[in-house]
C-alpha positions as a Markdown table, in Angstrom:
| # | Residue | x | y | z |
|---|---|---|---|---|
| 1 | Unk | -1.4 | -21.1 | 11.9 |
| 2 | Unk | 0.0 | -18.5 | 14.4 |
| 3 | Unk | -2.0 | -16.7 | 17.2 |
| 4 | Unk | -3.1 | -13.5 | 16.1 |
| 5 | Unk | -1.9 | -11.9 | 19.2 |
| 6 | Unk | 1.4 | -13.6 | 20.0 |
| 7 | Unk | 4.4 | -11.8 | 19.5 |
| 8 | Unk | 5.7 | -14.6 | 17.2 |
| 9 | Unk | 2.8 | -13.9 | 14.6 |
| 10 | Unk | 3.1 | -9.9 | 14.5 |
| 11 | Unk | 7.0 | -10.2 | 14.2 |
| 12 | Unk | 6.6 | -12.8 | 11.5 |
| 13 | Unk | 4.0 | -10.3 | 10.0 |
| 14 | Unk | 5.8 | -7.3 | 10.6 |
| 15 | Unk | 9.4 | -8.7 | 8.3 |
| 16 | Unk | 6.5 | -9.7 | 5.6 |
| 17 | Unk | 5.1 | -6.0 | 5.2 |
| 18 | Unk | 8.7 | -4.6 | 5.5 |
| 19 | Unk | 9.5 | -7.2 | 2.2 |
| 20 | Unk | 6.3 | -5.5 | 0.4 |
| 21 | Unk | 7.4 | -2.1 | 1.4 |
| 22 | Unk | 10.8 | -2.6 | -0.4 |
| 23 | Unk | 9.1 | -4.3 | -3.6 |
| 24 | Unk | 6.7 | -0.9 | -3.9 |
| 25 | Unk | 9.1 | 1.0 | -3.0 |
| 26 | Unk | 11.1 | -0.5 | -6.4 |
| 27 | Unk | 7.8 | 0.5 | -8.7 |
| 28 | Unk | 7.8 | 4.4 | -8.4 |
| 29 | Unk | 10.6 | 4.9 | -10.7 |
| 30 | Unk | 9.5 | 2.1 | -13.0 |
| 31 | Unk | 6.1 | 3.5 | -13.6 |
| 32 | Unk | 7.6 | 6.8 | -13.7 |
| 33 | Unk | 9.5 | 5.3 | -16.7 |
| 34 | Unk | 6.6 | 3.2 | -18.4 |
| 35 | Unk | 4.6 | 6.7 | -18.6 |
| 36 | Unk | 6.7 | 7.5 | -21.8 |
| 37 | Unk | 5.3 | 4.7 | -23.3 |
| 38 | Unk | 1.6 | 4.6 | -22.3 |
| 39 | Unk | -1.1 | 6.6 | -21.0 |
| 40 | Unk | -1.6 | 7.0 | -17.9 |
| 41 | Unk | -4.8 | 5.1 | -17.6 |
| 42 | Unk | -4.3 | 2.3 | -19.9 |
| 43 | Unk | -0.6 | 1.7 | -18.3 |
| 44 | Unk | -3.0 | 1.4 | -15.0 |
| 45 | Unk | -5.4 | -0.9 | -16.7 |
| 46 | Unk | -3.0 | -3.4 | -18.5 |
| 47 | Unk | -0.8 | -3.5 | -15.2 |
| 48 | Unk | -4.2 | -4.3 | -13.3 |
| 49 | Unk | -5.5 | -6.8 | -16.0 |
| 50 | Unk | -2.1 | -8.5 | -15.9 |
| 51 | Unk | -2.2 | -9.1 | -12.0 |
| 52 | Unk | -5.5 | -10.0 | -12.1 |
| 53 | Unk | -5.2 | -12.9 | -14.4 |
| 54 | Unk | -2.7 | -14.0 | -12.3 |
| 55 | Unk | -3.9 | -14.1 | -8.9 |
| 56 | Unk | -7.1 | -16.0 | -10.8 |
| 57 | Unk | -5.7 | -18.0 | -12.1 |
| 58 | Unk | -3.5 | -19.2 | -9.3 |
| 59 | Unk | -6.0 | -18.5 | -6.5 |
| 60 | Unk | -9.3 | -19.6 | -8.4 |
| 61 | Unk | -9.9 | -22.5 | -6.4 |
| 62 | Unk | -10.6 | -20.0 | -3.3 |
| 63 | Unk | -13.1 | -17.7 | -4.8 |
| 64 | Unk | -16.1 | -20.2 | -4.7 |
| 65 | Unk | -15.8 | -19.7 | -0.6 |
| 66 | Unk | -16.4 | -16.3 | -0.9 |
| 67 | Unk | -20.1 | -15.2 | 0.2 |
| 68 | Unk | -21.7 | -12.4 | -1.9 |
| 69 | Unk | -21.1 | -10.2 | 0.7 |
| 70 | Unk | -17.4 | -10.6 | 0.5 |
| 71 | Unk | -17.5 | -10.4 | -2.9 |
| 72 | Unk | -18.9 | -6.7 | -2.5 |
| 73 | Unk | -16.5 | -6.1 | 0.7 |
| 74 | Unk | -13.7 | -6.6 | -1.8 |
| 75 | Unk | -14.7 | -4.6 | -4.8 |
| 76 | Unk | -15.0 | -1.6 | -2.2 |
| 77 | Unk | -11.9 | -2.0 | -1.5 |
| 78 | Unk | -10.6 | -2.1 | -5.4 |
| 79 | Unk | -12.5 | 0.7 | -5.8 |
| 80 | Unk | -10.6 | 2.7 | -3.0 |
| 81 | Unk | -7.2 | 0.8 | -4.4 |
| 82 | Unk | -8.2 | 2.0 | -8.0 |
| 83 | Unk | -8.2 | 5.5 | -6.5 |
| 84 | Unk | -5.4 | 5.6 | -5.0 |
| 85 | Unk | -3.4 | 4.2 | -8.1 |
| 86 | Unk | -5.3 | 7.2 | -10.2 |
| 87 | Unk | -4.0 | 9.7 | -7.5 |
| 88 | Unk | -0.3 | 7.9 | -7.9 |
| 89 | Unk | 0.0 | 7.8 | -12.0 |
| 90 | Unk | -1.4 | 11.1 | -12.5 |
| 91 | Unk | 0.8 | 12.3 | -9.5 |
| 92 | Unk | 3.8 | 11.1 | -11.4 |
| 93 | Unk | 3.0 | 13.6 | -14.0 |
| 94 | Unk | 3.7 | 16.6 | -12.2 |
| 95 | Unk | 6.2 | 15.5 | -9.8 |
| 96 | Unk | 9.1 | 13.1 | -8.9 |
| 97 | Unk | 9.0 | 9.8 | -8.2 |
| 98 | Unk | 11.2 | 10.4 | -5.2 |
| 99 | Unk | 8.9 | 13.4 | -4.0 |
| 100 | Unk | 6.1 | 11.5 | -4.5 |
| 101 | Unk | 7.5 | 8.2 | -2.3 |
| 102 | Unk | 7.9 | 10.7 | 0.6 |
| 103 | Unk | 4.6 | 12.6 | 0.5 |
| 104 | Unk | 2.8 | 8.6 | 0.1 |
| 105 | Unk | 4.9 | 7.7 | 2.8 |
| 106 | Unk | 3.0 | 10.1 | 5.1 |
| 107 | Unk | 0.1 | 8.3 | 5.3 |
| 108 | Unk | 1.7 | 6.3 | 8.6 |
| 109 | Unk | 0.9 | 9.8 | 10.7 |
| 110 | Unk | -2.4 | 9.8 | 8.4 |
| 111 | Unk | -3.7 | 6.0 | 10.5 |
| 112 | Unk | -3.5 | 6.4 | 14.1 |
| 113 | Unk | -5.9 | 9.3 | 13.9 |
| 114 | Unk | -8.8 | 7.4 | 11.3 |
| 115 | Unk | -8.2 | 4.6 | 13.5 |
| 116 | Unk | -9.1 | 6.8 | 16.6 |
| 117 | Unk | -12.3 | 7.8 | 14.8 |
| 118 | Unk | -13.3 | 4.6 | 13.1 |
| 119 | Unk | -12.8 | 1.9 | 16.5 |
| 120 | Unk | -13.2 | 5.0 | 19.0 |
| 121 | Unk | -10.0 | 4.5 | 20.6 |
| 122 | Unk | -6.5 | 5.2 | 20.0 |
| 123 | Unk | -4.3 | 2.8 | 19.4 |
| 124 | Unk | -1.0 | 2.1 | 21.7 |
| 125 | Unk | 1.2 | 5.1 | 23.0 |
| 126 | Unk | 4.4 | 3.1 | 21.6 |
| 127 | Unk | 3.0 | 2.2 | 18.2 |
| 128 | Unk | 1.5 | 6.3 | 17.8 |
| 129 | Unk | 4.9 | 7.4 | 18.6 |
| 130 | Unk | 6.8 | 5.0 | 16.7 |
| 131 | Unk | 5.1 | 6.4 | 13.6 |
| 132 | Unk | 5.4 | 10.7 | 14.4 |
| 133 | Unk | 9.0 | 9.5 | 14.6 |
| 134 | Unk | 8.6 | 8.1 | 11.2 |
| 135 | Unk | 6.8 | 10.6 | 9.9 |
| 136 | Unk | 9.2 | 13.2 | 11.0 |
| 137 | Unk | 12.4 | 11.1 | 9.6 |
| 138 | Unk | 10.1 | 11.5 | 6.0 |
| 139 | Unk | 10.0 | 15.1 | 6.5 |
| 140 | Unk | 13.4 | 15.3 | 6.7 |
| 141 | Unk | 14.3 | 13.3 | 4.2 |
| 142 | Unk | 11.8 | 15.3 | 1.7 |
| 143 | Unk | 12.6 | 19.0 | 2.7 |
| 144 | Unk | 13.9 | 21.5 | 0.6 |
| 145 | Unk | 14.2 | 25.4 | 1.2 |
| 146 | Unk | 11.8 | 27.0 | -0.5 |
| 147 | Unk | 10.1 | 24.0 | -1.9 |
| 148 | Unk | 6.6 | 24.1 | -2.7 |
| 149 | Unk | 3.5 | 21.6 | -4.1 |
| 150 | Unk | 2.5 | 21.8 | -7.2 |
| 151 | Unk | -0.7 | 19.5 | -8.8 |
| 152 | Unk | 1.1 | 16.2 | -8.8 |
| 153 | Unk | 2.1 | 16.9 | -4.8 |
| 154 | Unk | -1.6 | 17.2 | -3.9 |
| 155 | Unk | -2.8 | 14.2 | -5.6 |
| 156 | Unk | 0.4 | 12.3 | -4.1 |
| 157 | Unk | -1.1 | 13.4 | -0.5 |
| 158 | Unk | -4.6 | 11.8 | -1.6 |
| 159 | Unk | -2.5 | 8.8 | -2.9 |
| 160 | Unk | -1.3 | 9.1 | 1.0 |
| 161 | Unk | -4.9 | 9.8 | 2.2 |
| 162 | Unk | -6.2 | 6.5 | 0.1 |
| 163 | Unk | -3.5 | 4.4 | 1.5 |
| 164 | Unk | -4.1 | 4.8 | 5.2 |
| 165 | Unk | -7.5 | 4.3 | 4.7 |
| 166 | Unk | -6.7 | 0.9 | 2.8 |
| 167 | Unk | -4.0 | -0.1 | 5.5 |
| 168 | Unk | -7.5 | -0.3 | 7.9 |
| 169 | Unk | -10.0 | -1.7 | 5.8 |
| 170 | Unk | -7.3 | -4.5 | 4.7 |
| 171 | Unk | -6.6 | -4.9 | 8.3 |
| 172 | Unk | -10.3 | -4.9 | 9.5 |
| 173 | Unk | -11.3 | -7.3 | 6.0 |
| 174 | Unk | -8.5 | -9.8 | 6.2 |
| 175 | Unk | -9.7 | -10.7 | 9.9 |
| 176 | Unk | -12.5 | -11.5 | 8.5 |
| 177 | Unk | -12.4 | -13.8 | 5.2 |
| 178 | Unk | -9.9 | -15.8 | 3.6 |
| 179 | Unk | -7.0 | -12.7 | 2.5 |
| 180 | Unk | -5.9 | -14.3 | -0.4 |
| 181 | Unk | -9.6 | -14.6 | -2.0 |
| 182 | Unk | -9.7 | -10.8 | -0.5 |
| 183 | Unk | -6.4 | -10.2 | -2.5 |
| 184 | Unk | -7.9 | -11.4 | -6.0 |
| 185 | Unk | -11.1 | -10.1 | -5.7 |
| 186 | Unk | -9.9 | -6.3 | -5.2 |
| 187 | Unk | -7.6 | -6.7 | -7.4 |
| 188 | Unk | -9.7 | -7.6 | -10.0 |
| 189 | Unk | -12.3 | -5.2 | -9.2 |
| 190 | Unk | -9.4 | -2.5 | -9.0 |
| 191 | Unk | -8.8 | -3.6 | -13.0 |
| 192 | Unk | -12.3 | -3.5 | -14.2 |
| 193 | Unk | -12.4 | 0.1 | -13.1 |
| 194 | Unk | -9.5 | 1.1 | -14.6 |
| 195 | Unk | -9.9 | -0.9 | -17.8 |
| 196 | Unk | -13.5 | 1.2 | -17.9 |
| 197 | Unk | -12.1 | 4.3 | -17.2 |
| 198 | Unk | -9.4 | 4.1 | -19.8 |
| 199 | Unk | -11.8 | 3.3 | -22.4 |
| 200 | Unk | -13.8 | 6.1 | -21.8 |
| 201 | Unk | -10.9 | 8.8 | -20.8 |
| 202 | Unk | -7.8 | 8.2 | -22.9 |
| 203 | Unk | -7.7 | 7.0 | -26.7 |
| 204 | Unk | -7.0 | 3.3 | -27.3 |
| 205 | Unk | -2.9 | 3.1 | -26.6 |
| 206 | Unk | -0.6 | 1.8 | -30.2 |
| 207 | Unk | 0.1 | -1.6 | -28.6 |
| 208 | Unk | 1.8 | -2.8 | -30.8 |
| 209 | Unk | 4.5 | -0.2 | -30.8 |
| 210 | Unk | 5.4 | -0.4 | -27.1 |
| 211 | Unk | 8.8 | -1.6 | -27.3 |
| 212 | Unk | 9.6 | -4.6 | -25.2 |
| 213 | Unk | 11.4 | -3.5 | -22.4 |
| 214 | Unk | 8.7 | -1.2 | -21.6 |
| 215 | Unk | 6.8 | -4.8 | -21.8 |
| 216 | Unk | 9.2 | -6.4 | -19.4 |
| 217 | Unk | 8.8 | -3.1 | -17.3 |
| 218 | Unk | 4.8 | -3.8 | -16.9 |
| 219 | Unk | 5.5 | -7.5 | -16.2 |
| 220 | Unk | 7.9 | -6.2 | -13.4 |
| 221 | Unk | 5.2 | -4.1 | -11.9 |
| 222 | Unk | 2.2 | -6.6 | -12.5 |
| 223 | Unk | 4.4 | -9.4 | -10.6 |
| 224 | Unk | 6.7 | -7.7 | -8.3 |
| 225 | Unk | 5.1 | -4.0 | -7.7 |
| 226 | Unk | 1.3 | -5.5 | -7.7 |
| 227 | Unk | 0.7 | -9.4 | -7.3 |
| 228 | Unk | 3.3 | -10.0 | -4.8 |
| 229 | Unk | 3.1 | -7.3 | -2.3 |
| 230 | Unk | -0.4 | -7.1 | -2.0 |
| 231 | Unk | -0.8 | -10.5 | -1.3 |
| 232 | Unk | 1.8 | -9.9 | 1.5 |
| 233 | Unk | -0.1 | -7.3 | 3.2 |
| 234 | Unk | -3.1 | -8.7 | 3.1 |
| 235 | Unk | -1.9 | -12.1 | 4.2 |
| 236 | Unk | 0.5 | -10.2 | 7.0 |
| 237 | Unk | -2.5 | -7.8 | 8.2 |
| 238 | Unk | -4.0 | -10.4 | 9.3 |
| 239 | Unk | -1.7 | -10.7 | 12.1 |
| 240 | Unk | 0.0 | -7.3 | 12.3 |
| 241 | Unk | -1.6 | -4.1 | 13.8 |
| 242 | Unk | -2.8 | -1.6 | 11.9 |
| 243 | Unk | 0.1 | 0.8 | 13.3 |
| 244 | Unk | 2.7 | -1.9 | 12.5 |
| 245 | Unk | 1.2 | -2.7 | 9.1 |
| 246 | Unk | 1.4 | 1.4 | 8.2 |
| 247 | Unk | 4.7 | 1.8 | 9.9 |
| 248 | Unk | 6.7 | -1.0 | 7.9 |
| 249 | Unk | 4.9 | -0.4 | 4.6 |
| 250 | Unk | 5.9 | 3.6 | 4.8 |
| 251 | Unk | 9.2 | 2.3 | 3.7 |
| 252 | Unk | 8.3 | 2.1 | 0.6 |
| 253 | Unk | 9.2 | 5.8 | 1.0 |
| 254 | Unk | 12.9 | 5.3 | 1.4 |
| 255 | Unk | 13.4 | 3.0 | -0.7 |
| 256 | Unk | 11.3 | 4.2 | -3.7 |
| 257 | Unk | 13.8 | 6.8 | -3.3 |
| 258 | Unk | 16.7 | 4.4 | -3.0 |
| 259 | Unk | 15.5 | 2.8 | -6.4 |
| 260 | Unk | 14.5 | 6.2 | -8.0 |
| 261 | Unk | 18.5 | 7.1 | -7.2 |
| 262 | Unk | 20.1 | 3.8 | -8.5 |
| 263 | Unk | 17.8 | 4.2 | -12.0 |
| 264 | Unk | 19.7 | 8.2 | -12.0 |
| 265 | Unk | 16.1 | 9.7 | -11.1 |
| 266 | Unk | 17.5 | 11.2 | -7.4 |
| 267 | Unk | 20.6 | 12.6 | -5.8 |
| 268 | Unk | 21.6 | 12.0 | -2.7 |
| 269 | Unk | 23.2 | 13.4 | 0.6 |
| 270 | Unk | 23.4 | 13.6 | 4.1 |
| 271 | Unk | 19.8 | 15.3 | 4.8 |
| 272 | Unk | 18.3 | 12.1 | 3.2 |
| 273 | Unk | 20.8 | 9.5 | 5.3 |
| 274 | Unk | 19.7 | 11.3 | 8.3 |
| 275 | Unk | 16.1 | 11.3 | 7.4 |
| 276 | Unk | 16.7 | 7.4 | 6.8 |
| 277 | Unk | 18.1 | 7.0 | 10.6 |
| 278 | Unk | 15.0 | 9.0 | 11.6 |
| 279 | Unk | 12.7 | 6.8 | 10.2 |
| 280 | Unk | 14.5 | 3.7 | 10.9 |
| 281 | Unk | 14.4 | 4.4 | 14.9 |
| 282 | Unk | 10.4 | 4.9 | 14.5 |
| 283 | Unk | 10.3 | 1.3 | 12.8 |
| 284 | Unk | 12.5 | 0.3 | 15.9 |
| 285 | Unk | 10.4 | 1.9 | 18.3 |
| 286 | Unk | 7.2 | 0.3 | 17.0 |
| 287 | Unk | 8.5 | -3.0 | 17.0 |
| 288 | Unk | 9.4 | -3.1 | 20.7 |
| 289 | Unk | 6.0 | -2.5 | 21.2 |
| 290 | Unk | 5.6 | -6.3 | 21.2 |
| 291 | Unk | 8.7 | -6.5 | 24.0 |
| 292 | Unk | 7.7 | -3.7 | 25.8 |
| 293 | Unk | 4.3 | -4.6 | 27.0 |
| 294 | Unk | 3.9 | -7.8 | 29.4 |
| 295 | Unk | 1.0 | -9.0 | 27.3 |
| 296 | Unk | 0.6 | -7.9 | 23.9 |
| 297 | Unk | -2.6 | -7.1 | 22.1 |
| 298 | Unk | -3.0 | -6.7 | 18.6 |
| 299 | Unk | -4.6 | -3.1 | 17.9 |
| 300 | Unk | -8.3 | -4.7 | 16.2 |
| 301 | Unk | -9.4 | -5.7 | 19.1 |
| 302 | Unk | -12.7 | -8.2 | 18.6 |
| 303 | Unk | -14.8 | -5.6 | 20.4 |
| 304 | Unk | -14.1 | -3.0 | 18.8 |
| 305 | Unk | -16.6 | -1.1 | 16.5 |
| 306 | Unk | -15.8 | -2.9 | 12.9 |
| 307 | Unk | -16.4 | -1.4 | 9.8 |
| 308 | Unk | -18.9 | -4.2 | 8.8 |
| 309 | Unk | -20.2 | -7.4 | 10.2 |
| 310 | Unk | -19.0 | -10.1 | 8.1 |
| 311 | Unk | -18.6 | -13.1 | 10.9 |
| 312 | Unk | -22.7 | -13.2 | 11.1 |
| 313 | Unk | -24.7 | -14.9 | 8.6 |
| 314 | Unk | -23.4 | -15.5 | 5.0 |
| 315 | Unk | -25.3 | -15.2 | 1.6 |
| 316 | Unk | -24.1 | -17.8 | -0.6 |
């Protein structure tokens, strides 16, 4: 097990989150695809269900080490995840999957300042600039004269708005209790809500008529969009600073777009290579942070104000 705050652990962390970026990155265009042949909702729900059974029934062993208080931890924070995933599928249906990647991808300016008001303090000079500068490299990279939102932009910038919030809680929870128990149980949760939500917003979906590469397609997703990457981050957050953690994971941005371009969804030029540089100095700049400083600290510090007191006593 690696220090949390040795420079070792948050680099080894950092390449783990950049490895989940690139696999949610690869799930914009799919599920932009898999929407012409399921609902919005139950596409969320069977995608959810899917993962779920998975992590259980590879993880299973872990939950009984849970306390009832992480169990509730967790489904807070499949709640949050279940509304962020409502914010991205209904997104999709007003806008492009590469559009949408961008405006998700601003979340990283979106963390520094909820960090600020959560812990009370900002977090590193370095690590705040490192994500402007990759902020700004996503602006470029999404601007168009004359362009303008519609619906499915705003509820992409809540997807944004739901994802910094869950780069902190994960970040703040998986200090806390066992991450990969913390993985299932939000997962889980995040599919019961959805499952209940389809049944009661959208009609029950022909099954049996999806075709089955559209089946393959939610496999993809359940495996390499949902199960994998999310037990990444919360495994890597752990280790990695909240700025990092937000930083790596807002490419997913460039390469949803890179995947959205191979599948013939984009176009691309020279605007969107420059944006690209942009964003990869701020990655750069963030991860000198831990050469840069003589002693490095990770960004959670232990007395900072936490979102909830799970280290005292446990109900079991």
């Amino acid at each position: 097990m690696f220090e949390p705050k040795s420079k070792k652990a948050v680099l080894l962390a950092d390449a783990a989150l950049f490895v989940a970026a690139m696999f949610w990155g690869s799930g914009f265009g799919v599920t932009n695809w898999l929407l012409k042949f399921m609902s919005p909702l139950w596409l969320l729900s069977v995608r959810f269900m899917l993962s779920a059974g998975i992590l259980a029934l590879i993880f299973r062993s872990r939950l009984p080490l849970l306390s009832r208080r992480d169990v509730f931890l967790g489904f807070l924070l499949g709640s949050l995840l279940a509304s962020t995933f409502i914010a991205h599928i209904f997104g999709l249906l007003f806008t492009t999957p590469g559009k949408q990647s961008f405006i998700a991808g601003s979340n990283v300016v979106m963390v520094p300042f909820i960090y600020a008001l959560i812990y009370r303090k900002m977090p590193s000079l370095i690590a705040t600039a490192g994500a402007f500068l990759t902020t700004a490299g996503l602006l470029i990279m999404a601007f168009t004269p004359g362009m303008s939102f519609n619906f499915g932009d705003y509820l992409s910038l809540l997807l944004a708005f739901g994802c910094a919030l869950h780069v902190l809680f994960v970040g703040n929870l998986s200090r806390k209790m066992d991450p990969i128990a913390l993985t299932v149980v939000q997962i889980t949760a995040a599919s019961l809500i959805l499952t209940v939500l389809a049944l009661f917003l959208e009609p029950l979906p022909p099954f049996g008529k999806v075709p089955s590469k559209a089946w393959l397609g939610i496999l993809y997703v359940a495996v390499f969009v949902t199960v994998i990457p999310f037990l990444i981050q919360t495994v890597a957050q752990r280790y990695s600073p909240e700025i990092h953690a937000a930083v790596l994971l807002s490419l997913e941005s460039p390469s949803g777009y890179m995947f959205a371009y191979l599948i013939g969804e984009e176009l691309i030029n020279f605007q969107v290579i420059l944006g690209g540089m942009v964003v990869f100095a701020g990655v750069v700049l963030t991860e000198l942070e831990a050469f840069l400083t003589k002693k490095f600290h990770h960004s959670s510090h232990e007395d900072a104000m936490t979102l909830c007191d799970i280290n005292g006593s446990r109900d079991r």
